[in-house]
N, C-alpha and C positions, 0 to 999 in steps of 0.2 A: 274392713279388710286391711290387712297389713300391707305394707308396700313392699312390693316384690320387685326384686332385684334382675331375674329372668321376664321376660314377655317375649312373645310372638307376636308380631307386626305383619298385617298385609294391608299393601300399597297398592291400588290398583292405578294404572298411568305412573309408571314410576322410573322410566328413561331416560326421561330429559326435564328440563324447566322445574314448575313447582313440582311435579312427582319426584324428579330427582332430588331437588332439596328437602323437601322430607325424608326421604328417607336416607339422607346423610345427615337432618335435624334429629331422628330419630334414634340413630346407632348408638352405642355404647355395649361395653364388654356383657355378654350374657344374656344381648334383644337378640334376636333371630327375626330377619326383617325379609319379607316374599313381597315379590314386585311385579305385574303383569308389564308386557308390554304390546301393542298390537300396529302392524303398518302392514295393509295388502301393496300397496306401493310399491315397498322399496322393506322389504323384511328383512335383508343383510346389514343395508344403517340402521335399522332398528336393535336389532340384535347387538349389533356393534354400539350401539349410546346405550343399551342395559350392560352391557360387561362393562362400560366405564363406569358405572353408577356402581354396579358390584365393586368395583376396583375402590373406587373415593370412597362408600362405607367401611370397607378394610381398613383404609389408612387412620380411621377414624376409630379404630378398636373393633369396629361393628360385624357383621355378619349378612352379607344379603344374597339370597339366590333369587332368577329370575327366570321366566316360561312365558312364551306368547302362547297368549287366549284372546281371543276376542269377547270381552263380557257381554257384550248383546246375543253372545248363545251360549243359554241357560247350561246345556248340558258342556261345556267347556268350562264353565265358570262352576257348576260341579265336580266336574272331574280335577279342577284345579283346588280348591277348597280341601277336597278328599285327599290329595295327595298331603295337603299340612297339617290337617287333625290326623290320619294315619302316622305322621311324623311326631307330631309334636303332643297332640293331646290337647291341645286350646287354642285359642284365637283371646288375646288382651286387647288388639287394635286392629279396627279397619279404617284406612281411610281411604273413603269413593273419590279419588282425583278424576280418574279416566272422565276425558271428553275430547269433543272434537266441534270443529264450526263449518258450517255450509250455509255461507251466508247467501241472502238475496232477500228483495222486497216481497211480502205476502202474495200481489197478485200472477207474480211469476214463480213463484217457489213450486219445485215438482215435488210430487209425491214424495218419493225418492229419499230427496234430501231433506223432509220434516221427519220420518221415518228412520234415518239414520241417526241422525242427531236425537231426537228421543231415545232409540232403540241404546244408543251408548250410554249418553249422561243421565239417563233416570232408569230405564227399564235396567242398568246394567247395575246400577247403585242398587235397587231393591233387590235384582237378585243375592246380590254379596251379603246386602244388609239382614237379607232372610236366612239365608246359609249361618252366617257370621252371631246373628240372634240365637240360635239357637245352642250353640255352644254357651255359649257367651252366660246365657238363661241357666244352663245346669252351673257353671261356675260361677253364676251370681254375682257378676265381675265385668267389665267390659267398659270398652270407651270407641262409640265410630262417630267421625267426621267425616261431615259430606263439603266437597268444594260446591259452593254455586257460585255466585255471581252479583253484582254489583246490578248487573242489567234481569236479574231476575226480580228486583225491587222495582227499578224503574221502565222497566223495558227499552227498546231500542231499535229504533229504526232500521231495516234491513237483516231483524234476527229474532224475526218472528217463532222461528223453531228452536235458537237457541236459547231465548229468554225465558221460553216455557215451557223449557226443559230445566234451566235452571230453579224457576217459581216452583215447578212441580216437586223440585228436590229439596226445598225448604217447607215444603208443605209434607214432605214425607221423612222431615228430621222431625219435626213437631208431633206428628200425630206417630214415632217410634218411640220418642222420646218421654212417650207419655204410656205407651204399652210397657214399655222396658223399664222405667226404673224405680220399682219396685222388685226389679231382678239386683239393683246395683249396676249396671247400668246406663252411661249418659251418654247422647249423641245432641250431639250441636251442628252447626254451620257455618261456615267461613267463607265471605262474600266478599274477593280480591274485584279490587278496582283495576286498572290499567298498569299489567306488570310488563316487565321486560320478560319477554319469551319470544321461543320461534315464530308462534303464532302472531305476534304482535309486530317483529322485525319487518315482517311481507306489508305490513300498512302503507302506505305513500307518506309524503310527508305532510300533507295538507291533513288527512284522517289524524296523522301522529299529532299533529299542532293543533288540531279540533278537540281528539279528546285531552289533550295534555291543558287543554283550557278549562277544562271542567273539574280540575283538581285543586283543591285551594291549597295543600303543598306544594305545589308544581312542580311538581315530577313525578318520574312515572317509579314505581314503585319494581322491586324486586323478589323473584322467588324468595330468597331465604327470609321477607317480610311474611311472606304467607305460612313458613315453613315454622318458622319463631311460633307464630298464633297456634299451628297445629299442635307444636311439642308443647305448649300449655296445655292444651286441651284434651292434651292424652295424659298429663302427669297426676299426680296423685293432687298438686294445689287446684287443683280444676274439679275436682269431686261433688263440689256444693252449686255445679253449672251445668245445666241441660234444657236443653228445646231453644236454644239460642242460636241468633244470629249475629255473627263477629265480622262486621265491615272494617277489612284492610284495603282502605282506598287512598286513601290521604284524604279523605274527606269529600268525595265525589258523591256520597248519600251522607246528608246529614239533617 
């Protein structure tokens, strides 16, 4: 297939951190880039760090609108999809960013909190990836990346729920990546080691110095590290690459 100058992009987790550097890696004049965002929290800062992300894609030539969905419900994450094939007539790019961590040790972990963190970072990825497949199948065309996890390789203490949420999502790039591309087609993975994010700021400094020890770059790495790896992996030099896993850690798995 010839490269196209137009694409449709959906971002799922695309507010803040690596969602939002993606999808400012991704812009350029003629992408049209959709970006979920979700906080039961505090949904006015959330909303308000998506209009900034729509904002920095602009300045950038781009295009980004954005809608809080929660993707761990399905019929949200339908009705969001519906709203961009209605629009647009394709999907070229998905990338499953969205996740979240609730950490704590196995034998104290409630119900609750392995259910949520599954229910977003994997059960929320295969909805999209199912949705997104399908299109994708009649246009014979398609590139989705899935965010996991450095600690979906090697696990990790205290993220019993998160690590096998992650594992699960490298397990469900491979076994799509082998349905799909015979359609044209690829979905890979991208396994960020210890970036600067919100998520990471809240550590102590003894956790920051612990895993900053297990990088043999030493240091911790940054979104638009992981955002660079994405916009390979959606561009056309990436065509001859699928069921992969792309460890940006500085070398925290090797």
């Amino acid at each position: 297939m010839t490269k196209q100058k137009e694409r449709i992009v959906v971002v799922t987790g695309g507010s803040r951190g690596i969602g939002r550097a993606i999808c400012i890696a991704l812009a350029a004049p003629g992408t049209s880039i959709y970006f979920n965002y979700f906080s039961p929290n505090d949904p006015d800062a959330e909303a308000a760090a998506a209009a900034e992300t729509e904002k920095l894609v602009a300045e950038v030539q781009g295009s980004a609108s954005s809608k809080s969905v929660n993707i761990a419900k399905e019929n949200e994450v339908i009705d969001f999809f519906k709203e961009i094939i209605d629009e647009t007539g394709r999907i070229d790019v998905l990338v499953n960013n969205a996740g979240i961590t609730k950490d704590g040790l196995l034998v104290r972990m409630k119900e609750q909190d392995w259910d949520a963190v599954l229910n977003i970072n994997l059960k929320g990825a295969f909805t999209c990836t199912k949705i997104a497949a399908k299109v994708m199948m009649q246009q014979r065309y398609g590139r989705i990346i899935n965010m996991a996890s450095v600690v979906g390789v090697t696990g990790n203490a205290g993220q019993a729920n998160y690590s096998a949420s992650k594992a699960g999502l490298i397990g469900l790039t491979k076994t799509t990546a082998k349905e799909l591309a015979s359609r044209g087609i690829t979905v890979n993975a991208i396994a960020p080691g210890f970036i600067e994010t919100d998520m990471t700021a809240s550590l102590s400094e003894k956790a920051r110095n612990a895993m900053l020890s297990q990088v043999p770059l030493g240091r911790a790495g940054y979104p638009e590290d992981i955002a660079a790896a994405v916009a390979f992996l959606a561009s056309e030099s990436a065509s001859y690459i699928t069921g992969q896993v792309i460890h940006v850690s500085g070398g925290m798995y090797i």
